[in-house]
N, C-alpha and C positions, 0 to 999 in steps of 0.2 A: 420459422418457428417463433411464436412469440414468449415475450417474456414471462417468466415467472418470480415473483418475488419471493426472496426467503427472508427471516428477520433479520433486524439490522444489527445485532449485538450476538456475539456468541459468551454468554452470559454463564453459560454450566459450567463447574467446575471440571468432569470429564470429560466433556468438549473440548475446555480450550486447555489440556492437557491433553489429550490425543496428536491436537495441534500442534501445541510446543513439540511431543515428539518424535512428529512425523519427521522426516529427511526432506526439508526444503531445500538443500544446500543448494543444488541446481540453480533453481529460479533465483536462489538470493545471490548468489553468485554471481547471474549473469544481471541482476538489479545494479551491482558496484562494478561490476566490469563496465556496463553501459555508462553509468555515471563518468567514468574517468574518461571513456572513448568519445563521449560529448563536448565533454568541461574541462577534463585535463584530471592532473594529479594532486593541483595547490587546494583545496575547496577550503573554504575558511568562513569563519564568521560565524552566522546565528545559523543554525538547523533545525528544519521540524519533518519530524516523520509522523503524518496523519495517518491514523487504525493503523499503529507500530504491534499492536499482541504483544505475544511474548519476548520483543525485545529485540527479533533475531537481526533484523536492521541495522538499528541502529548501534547493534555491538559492533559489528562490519564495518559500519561508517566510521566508527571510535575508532577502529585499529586502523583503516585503510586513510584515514584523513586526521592526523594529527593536530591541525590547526582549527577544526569545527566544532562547536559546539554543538550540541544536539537535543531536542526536547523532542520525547516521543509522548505522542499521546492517543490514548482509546479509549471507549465509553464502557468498556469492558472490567467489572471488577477481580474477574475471575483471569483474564489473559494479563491484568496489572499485576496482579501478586506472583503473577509465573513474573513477570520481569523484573521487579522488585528481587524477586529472592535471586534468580540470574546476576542481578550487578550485586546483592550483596557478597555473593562471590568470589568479587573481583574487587582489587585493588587496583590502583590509579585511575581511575576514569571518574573526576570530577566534571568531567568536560558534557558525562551523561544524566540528564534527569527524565521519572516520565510523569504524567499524570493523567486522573482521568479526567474527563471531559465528554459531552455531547456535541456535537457540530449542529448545528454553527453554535459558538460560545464567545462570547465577548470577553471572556476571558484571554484569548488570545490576545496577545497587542498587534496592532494594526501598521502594517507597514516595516516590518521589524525583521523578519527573517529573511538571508540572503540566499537561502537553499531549502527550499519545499517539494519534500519526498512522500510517494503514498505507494503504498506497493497493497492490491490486493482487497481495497477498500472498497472501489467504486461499485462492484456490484453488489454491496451489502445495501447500498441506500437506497430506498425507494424514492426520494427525489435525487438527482447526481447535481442539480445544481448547488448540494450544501457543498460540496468537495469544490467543486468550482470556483462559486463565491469565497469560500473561505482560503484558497490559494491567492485570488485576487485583493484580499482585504490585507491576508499578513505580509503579502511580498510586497516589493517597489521596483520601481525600475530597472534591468538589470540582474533580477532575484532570478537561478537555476529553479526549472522547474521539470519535475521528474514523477509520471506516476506510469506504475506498468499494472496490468490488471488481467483477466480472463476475457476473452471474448465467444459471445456464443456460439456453438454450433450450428448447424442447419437443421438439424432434426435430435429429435431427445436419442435416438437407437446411436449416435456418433456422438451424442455427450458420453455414453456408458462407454463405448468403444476406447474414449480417450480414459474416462476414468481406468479400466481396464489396464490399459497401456501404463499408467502411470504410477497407478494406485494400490495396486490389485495386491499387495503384502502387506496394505497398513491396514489399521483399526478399522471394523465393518463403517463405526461412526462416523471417521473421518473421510471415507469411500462416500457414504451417505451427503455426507457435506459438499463434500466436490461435485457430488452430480448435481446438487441442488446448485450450487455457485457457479457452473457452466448454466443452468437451467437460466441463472436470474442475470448474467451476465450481458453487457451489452456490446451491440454490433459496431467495428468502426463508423461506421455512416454513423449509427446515433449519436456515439461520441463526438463527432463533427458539426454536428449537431449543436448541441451541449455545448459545446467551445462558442460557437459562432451565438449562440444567446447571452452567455456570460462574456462575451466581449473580448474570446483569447484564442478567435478563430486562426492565430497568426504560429501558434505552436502545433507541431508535427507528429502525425500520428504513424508508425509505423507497425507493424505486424511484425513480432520478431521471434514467432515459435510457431505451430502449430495448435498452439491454444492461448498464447501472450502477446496483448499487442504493449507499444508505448508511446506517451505522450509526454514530449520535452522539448524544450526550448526556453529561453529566456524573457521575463515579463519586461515589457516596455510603456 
């Protein structure tokens, strides 16, 4: 099946409110389970969570990693203000900021973060070498690299099958959205792909659900 692209921003107010609250716990769950099962339990330093939404990340990362900083960011004004109002929330966590941003943004500082996470991003872009390049520009040698994403089905009648499966109690919208984001999602081999043009053919992709693959290892 070939790709289909959806847009790149999930911009509606009711969209990225459906979003925030759908029950992701699962996938984000197993995003910081992975993390640790790779990296360990110390992670420290500078963190960036690329198309963070509503925040649900990098809260995770704040309580399960005490010694990280973390800057999330998404070009989203509408999944900003859900996260904004989420950490207004919350007390103690200076350790979290987000902001918006467009990728690629020179805004990032270059060479700066020790840990770059994306969860869920890559098939919003219709080019993937911005997510690429811009893991390659903010990390340094040594920088954790973590992104886990959707990968397509083989046929659109097994995207609905999985929405089904997964989806089939939340918002029509957000049913909607997941079929589109299986639709536009890409196949490991592309991803392999993608790595080996950006020059980071040497991190590991593995399949680790039936709709999630991941892509992690250490920039050198």
């Amino acid at each position: 099946m070939q790709r289909i692209v959806e847009p790149e921003l999930m911009d509606d107010d009711e969209q990225a409110r459906a979003y925030a609250e759908a029950d992701f716990s699962e996938p984000n769950s197993l995003f910081v389970k992975l993390l640790r099962q790779h990296h360990g339990n110390q992670l420290a330093g500078n963190g960036l969570d690329l198309g963070c939404g509503p925040g649900d990340i990098c809260f995770l990362l704040a309580d399960n990693f005490p010694e990280l900083n973390i800057t999330g960011v998404d070009g989203s004004p509408a999944m900003l203000r859900l996260a904004e109002q989420a950490l207004s929330q919350q007390t103690g966590q200076p350790r979290l900021q987000f902001q918006q941003l467009l990728l690629p943004s020179r805004q990032l500082p270059t060479g700066y973060f020790d840990v770059i996470l994306s969860n869920s991003l890559l098939h919003h872009l219709h080019d993937p070498q911005v997510l690429w390049q811009t893991i390659h520009a903010c990390g340094r040698p040594g920088s954790i690299v973590q992104v886990m994403d959707l990968f397509r089905p083989d046929s659109a009648q097994h995207a609905a099958q999985i929405v089904t499966a997964y989806a089939e109690d939340e918002a029509e919208i957000l049913k909607t959205d997941f079929y589109n984001s299986l639709l536009a999602a890409f196949t490991p081999a592309e991803v392999s792909q993608q790595l080996a043009t950006a020059g980071l053919d040497y991190l590991s992709i593995e399949k680790i659900s039936d709709r999630h693959m991941l892509i992690h290892g250490q920039l050198i």
